[in-house]
Backbone atoms as SQL, in Angstrom:
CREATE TABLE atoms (id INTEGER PRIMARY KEY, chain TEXT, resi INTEGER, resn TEXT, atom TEXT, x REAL, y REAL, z REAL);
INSERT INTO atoms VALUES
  (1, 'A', 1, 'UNK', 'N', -1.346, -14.318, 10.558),
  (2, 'A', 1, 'UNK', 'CA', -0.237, -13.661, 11.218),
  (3, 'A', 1, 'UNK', 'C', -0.646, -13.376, 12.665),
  (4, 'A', 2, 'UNK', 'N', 0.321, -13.705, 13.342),
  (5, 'A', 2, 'UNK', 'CA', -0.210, -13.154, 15.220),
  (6, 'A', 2, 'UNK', 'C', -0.214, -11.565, 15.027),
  (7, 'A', 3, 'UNK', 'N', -1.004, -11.411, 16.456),
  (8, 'A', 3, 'UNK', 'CA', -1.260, -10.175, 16.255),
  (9, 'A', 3, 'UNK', 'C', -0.218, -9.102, 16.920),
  (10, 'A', 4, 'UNK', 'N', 0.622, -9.797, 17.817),
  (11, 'A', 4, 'UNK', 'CA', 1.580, -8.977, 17.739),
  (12, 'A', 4, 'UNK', 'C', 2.503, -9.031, 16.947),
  (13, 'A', 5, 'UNK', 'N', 2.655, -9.838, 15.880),
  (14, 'A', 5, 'UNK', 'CA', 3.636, -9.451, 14.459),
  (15, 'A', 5, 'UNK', 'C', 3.037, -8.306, 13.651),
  (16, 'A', 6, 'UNK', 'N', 1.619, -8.607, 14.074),
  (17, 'A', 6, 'UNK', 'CA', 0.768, -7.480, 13.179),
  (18, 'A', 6, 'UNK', 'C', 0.675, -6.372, 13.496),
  (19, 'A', 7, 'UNK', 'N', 1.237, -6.090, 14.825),
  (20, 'A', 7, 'UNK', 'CA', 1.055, -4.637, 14.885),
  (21, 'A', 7, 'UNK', 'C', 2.511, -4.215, 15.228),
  (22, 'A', 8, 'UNK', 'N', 3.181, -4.833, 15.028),
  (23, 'A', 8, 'UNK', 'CA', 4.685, -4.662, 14.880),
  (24, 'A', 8, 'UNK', 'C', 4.753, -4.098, 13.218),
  (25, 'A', 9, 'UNK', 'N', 4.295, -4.836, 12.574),
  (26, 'A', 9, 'UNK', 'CA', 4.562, -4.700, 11.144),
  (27, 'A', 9, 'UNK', 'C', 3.966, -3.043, 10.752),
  (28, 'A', 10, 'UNK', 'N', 2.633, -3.061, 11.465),
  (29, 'A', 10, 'UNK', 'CA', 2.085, -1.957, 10.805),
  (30, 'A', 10, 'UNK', 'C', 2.821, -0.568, 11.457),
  (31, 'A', 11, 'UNK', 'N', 3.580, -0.596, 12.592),
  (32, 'A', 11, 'UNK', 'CA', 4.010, -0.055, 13.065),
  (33, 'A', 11, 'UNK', 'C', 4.971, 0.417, 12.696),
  (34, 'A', 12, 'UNK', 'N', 6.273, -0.232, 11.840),
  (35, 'A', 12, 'UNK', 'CA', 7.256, -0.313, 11.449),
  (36, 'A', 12, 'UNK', 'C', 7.345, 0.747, 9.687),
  (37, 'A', 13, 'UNK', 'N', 5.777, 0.479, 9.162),
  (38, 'A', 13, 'UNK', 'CA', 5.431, 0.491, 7.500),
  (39, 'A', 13, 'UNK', 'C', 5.102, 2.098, 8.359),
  (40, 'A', 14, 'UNK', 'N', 4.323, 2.345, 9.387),
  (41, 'A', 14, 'UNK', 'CA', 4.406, 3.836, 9.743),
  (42, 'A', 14, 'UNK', 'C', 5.527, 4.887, 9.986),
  (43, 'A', 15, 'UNK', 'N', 6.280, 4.062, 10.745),
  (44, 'A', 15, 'UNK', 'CA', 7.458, 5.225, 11.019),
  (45, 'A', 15, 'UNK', 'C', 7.931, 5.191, 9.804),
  (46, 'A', 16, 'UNK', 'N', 8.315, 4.263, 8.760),
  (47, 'A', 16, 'UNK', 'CA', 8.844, 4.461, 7.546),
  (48, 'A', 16, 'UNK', 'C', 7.755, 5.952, 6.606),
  (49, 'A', 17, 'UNK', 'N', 6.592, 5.473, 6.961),
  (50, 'A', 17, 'UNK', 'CA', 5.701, 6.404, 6.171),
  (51, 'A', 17, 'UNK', 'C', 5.788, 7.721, 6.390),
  (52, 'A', 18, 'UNK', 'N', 6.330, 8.363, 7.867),
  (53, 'A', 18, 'UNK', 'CA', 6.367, 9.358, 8.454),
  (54, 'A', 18, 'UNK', 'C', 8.122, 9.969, 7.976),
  (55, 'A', 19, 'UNK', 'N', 8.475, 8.975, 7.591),
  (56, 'A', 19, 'UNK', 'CA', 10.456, 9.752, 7.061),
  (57, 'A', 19, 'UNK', 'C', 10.474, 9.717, 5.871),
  (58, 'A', 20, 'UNK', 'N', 9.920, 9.304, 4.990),
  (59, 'A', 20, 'UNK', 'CA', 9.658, 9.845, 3.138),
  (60, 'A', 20, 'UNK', 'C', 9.919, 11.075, 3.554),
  (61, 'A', 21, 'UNK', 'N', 10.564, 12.027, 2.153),
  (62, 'A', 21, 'UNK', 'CA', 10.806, 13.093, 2.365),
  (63, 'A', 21, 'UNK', 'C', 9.363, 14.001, 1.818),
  (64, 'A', 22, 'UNK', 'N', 8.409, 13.158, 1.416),
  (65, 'A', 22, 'UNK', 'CA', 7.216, 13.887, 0.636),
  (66, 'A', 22, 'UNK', 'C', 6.385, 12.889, 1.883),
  (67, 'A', 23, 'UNK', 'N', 5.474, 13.487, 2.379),
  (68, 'A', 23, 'UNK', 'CA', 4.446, 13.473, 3.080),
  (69, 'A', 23, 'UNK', 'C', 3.117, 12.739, 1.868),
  (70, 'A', 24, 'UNK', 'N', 2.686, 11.277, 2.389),
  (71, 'A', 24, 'UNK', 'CA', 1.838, 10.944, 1.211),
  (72, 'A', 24, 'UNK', 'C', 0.567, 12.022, 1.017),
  (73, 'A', 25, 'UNK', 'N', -0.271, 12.122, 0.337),
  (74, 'A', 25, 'UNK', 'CA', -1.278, 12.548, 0.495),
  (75, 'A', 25, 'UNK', 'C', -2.592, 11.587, 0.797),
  (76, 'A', 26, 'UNK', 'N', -2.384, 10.747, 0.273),
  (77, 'A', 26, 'UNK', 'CA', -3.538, 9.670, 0.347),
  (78, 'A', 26, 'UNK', 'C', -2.657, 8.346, 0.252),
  (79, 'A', 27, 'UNK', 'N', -3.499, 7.225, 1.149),
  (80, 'A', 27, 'UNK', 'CA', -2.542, 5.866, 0.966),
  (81, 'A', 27, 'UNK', 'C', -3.655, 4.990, 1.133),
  (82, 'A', 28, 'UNK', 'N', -3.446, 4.114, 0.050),
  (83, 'A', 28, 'UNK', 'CA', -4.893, 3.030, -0.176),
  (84, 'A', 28, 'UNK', 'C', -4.486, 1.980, 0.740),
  (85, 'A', 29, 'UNK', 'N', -5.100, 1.479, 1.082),
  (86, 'A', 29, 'UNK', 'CA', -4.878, -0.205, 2.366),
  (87, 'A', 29, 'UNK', 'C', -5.203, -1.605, 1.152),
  (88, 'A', 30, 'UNK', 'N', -4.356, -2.213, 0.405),
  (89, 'A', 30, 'UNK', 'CA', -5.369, -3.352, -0.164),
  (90, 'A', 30, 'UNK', 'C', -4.491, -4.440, 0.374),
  (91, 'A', 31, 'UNK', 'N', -5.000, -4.776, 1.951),
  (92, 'A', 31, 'UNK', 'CA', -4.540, -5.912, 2.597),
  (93, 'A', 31, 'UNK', 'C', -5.430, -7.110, 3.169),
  (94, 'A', 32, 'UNK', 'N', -4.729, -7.968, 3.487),
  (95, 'A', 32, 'UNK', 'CA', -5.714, -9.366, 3.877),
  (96, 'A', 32, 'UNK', 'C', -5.054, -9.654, 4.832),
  (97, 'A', 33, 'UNK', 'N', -5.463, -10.130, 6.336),
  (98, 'A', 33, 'UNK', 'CA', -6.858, -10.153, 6.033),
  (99, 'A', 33, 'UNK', 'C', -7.226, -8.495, 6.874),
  (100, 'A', 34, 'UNK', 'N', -8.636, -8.963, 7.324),
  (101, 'A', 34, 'UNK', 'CA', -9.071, -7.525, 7.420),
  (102, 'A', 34, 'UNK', 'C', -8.600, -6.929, 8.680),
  (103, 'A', 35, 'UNK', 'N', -8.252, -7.945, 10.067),
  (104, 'A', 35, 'UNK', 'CA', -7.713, -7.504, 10.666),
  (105, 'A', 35, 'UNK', 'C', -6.489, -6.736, 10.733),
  (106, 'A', 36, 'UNK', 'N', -6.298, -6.842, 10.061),
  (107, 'A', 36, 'UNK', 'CA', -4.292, -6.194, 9.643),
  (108, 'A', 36, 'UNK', 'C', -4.777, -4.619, 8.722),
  (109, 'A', 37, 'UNK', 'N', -5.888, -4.959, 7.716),
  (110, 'A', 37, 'UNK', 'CA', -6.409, -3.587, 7.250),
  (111, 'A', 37, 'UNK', 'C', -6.897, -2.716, 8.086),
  (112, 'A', 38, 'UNK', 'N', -7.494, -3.076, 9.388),
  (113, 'A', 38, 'UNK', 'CA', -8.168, -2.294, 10.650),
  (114, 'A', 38, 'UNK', 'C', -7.026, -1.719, 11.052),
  (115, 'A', 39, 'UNK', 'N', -5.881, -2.462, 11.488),
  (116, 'A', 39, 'UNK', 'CA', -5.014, -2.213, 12.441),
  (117, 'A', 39, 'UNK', 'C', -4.074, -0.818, 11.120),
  (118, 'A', 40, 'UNK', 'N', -3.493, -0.910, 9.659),
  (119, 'A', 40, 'UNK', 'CA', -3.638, 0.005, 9.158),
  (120, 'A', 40, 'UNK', 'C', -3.967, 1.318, 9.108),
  (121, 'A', 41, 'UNK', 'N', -5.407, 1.235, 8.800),
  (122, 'A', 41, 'UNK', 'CA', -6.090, 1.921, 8.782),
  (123, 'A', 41, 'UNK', 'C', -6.218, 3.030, 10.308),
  (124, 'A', 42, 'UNK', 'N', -6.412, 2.342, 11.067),
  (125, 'A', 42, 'UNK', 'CA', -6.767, 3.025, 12.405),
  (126, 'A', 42, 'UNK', 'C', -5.137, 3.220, 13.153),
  (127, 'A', 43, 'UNK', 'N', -3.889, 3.385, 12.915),
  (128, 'A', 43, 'UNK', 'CA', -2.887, 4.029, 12.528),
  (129, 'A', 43, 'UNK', 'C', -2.396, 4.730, 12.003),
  (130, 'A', 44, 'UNK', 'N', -2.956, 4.574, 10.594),
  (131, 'A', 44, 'UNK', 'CA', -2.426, 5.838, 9.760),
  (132, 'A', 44, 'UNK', 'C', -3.694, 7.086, 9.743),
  (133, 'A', 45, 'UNK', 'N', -4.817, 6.857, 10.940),
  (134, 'A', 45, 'UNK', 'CA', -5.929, 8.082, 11.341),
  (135, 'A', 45, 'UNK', 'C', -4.874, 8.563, 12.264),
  (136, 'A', 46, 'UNK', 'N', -4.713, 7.501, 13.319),
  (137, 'A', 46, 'UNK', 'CA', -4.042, 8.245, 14.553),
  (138, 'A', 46, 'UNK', 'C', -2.767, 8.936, 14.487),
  (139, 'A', 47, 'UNK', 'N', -2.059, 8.985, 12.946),
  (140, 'A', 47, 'UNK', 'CA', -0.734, 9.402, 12.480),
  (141, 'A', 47, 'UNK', 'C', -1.198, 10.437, 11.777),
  (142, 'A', 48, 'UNK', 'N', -2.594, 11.164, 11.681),
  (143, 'A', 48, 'UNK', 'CA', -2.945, 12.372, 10.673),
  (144, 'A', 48, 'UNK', 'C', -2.272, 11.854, 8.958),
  (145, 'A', 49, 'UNK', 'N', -2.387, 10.334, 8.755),
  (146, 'A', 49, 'UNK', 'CA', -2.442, 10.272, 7.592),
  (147, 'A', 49, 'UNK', 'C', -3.516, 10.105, 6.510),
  (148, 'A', 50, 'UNK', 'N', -4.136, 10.281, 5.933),
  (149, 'A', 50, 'UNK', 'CA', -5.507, 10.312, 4.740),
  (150, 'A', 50, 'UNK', 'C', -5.563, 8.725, 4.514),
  (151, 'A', 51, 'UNK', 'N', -5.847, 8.358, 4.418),
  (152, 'A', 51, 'UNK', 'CA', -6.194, 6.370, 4.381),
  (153, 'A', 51, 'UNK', 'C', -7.939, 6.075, 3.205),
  (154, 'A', 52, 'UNK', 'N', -7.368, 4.822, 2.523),
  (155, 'A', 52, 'UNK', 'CA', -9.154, 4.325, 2.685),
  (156, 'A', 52, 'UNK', 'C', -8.362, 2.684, 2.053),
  (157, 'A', 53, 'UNK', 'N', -9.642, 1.873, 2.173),
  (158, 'A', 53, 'UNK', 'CA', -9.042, 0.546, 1.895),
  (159, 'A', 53, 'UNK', 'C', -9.998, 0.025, 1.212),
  (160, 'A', 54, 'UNK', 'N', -10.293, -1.286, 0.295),
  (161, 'A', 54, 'UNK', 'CA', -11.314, -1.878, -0.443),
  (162, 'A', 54, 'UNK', 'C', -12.310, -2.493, 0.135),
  (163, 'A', 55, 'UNK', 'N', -12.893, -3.066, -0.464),
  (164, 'A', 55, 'UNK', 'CA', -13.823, -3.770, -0.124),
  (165, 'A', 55, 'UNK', 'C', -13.980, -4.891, -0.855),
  (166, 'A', 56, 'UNK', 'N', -13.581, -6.249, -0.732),
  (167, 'A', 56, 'UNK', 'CA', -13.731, -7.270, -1.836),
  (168, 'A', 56, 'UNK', 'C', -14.592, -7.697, -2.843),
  (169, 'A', 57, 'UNK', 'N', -16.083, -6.736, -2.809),
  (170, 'A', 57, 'UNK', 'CA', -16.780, -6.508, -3.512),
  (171, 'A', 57, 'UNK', 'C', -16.853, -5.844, -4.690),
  (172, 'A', 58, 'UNK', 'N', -15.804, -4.942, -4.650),
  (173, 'A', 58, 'UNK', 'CA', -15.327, -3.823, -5.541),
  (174, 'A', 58, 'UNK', 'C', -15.005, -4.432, -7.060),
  (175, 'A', 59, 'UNK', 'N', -15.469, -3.974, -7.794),
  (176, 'A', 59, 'UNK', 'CA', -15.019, -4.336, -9.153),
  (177, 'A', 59, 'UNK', 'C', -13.736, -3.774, -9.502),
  (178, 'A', 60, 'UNK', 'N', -12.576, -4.470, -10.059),
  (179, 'A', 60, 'UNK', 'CA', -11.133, -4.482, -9.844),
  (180, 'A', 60, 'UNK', 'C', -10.926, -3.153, -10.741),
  (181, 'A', 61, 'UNK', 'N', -11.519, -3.004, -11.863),
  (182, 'A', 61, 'UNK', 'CA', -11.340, -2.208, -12.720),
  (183, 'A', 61, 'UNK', 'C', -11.834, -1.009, -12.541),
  (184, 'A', 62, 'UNK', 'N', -12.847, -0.956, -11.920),
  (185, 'A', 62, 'UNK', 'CA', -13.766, 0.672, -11.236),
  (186, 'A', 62, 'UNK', 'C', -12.382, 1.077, -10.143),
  (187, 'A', 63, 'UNK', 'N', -11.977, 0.040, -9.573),
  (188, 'A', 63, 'UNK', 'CA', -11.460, 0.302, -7.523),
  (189, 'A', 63, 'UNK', 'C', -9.662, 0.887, -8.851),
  (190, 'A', 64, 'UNK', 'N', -9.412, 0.528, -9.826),
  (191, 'A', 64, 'UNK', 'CA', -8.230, 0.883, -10.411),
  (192, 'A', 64, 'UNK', 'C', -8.091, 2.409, -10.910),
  (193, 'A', 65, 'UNK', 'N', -9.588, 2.073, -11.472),
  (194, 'A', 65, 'UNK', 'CA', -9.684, 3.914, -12.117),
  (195, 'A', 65, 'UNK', 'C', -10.383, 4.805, -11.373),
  (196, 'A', 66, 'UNK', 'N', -10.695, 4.625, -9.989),
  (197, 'A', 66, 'UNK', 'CA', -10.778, 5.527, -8.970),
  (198, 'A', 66, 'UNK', 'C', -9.678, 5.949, -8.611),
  (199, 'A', 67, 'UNK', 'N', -8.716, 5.029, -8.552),
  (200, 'A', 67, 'UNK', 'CA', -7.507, 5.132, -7.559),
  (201, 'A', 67, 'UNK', 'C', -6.651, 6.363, -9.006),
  (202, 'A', 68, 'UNK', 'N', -6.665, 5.686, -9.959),
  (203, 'A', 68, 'UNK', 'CA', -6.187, 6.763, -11.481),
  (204, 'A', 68, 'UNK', 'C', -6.695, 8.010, -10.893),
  (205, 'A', 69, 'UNK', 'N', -7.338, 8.530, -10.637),
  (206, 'A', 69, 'UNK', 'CA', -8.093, 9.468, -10.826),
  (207, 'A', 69, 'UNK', 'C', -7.930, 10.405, -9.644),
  (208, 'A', 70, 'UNK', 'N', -7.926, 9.763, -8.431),
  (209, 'A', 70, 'UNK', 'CA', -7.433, 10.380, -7.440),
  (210, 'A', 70, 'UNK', 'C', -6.356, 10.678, -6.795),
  (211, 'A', 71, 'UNK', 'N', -6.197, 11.821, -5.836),
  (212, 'A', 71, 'UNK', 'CA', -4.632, 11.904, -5.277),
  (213, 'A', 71, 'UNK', 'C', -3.995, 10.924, -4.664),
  (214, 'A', 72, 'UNK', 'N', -4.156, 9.261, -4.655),
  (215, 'A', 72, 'UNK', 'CA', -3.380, 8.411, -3.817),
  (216, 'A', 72, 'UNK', 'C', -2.051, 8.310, -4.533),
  (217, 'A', 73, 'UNK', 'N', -1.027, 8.701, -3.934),
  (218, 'A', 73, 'UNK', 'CA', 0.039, 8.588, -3.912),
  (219, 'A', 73, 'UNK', 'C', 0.977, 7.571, -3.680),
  (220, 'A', 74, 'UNK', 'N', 0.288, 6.486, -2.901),
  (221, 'A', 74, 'UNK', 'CA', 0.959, 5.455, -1.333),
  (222, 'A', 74, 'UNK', 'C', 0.048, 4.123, -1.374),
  (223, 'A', 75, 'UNK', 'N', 0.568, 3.115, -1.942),
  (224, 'A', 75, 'UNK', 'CA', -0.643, 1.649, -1.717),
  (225, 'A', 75, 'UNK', 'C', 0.784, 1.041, -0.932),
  (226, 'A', 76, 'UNK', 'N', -0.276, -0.110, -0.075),
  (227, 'A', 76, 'UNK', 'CA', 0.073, -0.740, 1.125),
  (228, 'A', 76, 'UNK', 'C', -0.943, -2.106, 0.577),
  (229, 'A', 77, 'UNK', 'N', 0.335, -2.760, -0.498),
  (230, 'A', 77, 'UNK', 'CA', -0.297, -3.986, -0.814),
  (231, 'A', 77, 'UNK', 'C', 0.414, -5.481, -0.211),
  (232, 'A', 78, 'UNK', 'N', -0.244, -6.201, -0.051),
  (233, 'A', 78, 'UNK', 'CA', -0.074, -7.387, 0.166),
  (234, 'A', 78, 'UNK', 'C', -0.309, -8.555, -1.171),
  (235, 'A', 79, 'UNK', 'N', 0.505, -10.064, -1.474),
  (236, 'A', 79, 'UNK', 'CA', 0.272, -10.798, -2.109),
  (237, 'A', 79, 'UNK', 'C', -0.778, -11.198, -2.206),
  (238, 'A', 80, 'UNK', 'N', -1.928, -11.619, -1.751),
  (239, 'A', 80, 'UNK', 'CA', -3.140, -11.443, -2.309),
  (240, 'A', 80, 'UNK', 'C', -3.724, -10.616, -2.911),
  (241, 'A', 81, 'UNK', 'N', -3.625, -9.363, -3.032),
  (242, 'A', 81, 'UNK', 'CA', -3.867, -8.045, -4.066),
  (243, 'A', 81, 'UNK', 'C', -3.299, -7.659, -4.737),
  (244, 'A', 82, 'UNK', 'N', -2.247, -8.665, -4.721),
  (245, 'A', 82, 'UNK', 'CA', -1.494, -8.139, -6.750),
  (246, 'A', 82, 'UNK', 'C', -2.470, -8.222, -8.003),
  (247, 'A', 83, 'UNK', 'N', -3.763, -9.393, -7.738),
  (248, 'A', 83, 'UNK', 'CA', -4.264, -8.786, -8.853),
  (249, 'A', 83, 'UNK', 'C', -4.843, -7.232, -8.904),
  (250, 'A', 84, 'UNK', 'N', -5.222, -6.713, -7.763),
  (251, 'A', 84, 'UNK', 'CA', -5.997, -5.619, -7.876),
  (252, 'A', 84, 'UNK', 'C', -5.001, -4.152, -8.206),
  (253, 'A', 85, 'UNK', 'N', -3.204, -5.051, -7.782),
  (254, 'A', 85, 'UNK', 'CA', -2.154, -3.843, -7.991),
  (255, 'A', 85, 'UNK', 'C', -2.298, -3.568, -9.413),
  (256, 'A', 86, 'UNK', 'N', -2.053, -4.862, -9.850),
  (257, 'A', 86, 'UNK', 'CA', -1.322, -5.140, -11.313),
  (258, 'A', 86, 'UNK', 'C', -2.082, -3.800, -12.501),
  (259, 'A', 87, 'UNK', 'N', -3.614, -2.856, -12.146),
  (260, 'A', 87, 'UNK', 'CA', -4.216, -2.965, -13.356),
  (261, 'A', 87, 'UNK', 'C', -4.292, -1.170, -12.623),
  (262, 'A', 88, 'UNK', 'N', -3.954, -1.079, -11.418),
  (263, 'A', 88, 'UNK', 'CA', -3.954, -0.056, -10.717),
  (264, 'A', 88, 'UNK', 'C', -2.511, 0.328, -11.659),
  (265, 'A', 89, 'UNK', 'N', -1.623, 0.244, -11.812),
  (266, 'A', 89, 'UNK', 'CA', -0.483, 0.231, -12.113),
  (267, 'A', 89, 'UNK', 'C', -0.075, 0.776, -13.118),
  (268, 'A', 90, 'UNK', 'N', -0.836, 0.021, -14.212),
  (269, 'A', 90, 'UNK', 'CA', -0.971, 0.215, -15.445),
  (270, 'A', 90, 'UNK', 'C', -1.377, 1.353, -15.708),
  (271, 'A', 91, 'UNK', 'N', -2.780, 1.754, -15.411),
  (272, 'A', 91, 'UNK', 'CA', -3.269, 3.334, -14.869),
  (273, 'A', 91, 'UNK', 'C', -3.159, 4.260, -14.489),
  (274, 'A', 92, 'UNK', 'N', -2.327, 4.026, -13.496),
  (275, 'A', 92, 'UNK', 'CA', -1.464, 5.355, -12.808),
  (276, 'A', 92, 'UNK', 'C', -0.282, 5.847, -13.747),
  (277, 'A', 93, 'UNK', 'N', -0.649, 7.337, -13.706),
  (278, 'A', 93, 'UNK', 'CA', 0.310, 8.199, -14.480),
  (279, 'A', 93, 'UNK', 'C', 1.511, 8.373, -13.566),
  (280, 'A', 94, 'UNK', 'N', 0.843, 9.070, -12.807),
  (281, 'A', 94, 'UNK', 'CA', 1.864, 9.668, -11.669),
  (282, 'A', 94, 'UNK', 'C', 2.754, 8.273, -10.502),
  (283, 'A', 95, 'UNK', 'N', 3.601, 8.919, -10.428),
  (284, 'A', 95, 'UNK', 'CA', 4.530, 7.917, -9.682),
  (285, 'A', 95, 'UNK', 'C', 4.032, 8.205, -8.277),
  (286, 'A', 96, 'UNK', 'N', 3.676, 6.387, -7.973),
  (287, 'A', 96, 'UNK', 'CA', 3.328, 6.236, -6.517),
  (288, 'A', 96, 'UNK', 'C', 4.266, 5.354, -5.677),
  (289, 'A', 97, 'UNK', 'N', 4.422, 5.527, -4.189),
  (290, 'A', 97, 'UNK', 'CA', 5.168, 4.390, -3.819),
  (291, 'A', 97, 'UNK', 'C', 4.335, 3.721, -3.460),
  (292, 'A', 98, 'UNK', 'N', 4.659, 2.169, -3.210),
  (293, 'A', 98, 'UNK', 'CA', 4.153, 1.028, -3.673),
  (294, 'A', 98, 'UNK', 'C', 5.127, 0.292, -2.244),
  (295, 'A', 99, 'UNK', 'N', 4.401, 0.323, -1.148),
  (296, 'A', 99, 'UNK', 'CA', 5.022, -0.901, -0.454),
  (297, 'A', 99, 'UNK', 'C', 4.014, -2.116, -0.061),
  (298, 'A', 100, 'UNK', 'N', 5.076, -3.537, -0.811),
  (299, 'A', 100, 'UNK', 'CA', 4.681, -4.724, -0.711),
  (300, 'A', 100, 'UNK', 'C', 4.808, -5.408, 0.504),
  (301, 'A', 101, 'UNK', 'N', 4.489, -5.364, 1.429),
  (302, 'A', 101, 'UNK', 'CA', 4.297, -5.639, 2.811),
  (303, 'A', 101, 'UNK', 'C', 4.650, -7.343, 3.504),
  (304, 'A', 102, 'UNK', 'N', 4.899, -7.625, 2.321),
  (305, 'A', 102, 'UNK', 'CA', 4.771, -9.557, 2.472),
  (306, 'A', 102, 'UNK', 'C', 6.626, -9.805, 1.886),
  (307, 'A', 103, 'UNK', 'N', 6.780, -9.008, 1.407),
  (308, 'A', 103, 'UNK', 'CA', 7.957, -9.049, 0.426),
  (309, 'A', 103, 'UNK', 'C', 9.535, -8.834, 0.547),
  (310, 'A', 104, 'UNK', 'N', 10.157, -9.662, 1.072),
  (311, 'A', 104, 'UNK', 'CA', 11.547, -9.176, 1.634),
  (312, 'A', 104, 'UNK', 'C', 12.520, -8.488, 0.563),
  (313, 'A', 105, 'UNK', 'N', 12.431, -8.511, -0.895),
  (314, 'A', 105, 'UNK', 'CA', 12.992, -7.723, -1.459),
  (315, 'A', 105, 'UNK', 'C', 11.582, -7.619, -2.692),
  (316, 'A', 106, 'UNK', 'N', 12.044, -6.322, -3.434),
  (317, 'A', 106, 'UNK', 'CA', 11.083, -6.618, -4.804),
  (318, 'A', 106, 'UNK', 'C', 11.215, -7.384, -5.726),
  (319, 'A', 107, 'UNK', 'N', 10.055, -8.013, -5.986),
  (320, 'A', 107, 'UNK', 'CA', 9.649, -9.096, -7.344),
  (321, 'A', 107, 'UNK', 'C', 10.000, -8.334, -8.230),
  (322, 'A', 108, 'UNK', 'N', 10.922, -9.317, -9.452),
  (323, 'A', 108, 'UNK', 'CA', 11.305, -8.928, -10.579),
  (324, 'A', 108, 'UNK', 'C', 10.250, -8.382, -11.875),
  (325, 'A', 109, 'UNK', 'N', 8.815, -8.480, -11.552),
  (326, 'A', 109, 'UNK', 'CA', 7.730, -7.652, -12.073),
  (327, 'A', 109, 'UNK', 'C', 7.981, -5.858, -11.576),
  (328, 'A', 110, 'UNK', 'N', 8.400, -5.578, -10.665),
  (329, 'A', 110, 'UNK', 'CA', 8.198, -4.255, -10.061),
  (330, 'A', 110, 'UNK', 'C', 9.386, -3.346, -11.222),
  (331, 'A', 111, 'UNK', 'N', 9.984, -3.888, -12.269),
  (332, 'A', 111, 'UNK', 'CA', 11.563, -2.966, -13.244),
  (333, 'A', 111, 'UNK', 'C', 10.226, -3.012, -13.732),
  (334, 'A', 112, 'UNK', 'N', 9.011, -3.540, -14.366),
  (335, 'A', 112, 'UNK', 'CA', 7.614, -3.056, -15.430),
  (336, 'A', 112, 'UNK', 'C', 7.519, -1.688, -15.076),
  (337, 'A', 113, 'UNK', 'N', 7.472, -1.066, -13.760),
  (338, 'A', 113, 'UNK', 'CA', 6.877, 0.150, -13.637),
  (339, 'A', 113, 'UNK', 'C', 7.671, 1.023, -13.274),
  (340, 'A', 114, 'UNK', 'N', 9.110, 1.476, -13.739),
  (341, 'A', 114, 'UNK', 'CA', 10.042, 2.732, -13.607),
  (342, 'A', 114, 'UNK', 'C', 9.079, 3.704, -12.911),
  (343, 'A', 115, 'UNK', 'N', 8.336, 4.152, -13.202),
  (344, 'A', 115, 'UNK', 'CA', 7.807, 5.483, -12.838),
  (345, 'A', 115, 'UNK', 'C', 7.575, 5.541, -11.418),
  (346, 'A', 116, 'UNK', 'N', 7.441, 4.108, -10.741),
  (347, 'A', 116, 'UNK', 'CA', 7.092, 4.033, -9.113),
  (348, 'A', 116, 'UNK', 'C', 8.139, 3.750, -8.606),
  (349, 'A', 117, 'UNK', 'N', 7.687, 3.971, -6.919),
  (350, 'A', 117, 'UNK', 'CA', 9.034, 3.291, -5.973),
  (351, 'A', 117, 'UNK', 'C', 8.614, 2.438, -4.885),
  (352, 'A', 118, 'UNK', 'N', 8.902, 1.427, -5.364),
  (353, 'A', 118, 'UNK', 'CA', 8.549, -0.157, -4.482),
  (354, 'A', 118, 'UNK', 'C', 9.135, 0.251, -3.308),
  (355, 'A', 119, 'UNK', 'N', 8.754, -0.487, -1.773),
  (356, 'A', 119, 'UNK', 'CA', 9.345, -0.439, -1.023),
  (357, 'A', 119, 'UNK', 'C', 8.562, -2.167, -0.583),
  (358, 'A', 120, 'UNK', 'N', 9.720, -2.903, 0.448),
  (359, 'A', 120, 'UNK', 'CA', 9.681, -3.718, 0.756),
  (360, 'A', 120, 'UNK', 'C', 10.529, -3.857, 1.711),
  (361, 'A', 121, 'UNK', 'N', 10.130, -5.324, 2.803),
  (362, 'A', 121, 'UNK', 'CA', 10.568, -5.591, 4.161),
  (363, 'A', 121, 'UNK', 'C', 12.341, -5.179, 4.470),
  (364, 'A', 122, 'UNK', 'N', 13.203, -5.342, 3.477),
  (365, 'A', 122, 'UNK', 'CA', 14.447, -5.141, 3.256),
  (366, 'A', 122, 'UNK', 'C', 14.724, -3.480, 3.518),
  (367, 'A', 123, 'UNK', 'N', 13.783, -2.514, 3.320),
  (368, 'A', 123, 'UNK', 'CA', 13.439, -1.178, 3.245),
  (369, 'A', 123, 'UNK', 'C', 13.473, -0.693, 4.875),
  (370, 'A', 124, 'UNK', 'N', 12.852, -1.487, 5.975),
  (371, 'A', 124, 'UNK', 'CA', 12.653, -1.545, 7.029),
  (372, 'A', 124, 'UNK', 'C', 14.207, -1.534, 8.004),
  (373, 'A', 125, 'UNK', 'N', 14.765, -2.164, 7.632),
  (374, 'A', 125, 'UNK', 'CA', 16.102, -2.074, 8.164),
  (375, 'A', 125, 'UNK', 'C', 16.951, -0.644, 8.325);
């Protein structure tokens, strides 16, 4: 992706992040590539939002039941990390929003998880 789409985009997933009527508490980054996770990341610091992102090293199932376990509220996934959504998902009790960043409307997988609220490029408008 150029990099000024890329910081258009991340720009856009912020002001949205900042008009939720619930303030996230924590929002995981599982994006590719890493430049776009930097640009993330070092946005949602400069927005006083709580952030952390993976590491491709991470074992899918530890990086799932950390995320269970903790207050993240907010993932900022991309199509290459649906596997790492898919098991996060499953795990999570509590309802998180879930924006798919690649995705002009939601995939017909996202009615699996009632309890969350997808957001996608269509959301942006």
């Amino acid at each position: 992706m150029p990099k000024s789409k890329e910081i258009t985009q991340v720009q856009a997933w912020i002001q949205l992040l900042n008009t939720l009527e619930t303030t996230p508490r924590l929002i995981g980054v599982l994006t590719s590539p890493l430049s776009l996770t930097k640009r993330f990341m070092a946005k949602l610091q400069k927005n006083d939002l709580m952030s952390f992102s993976h590491t491709s090293h991470l074992d899918i199932q530890l990086l799932a039941e950390t995320i269970a376990a903790s207050a993240c509220d907010t993932l900022i996934c991309d199509r290459e990390n649906y596997p790492l959504l898919q098991p996060i998902l499953l795990l999570q009790r509590q309802p998180m929003t879930i924006i798919l960043n690649q995705e002009c409307w939601s995939p017909d997988w996202c009615w699996q998880y009632p309890q969350h609220h997808f957001l996608c490029q269509q959301d942006l408008v």
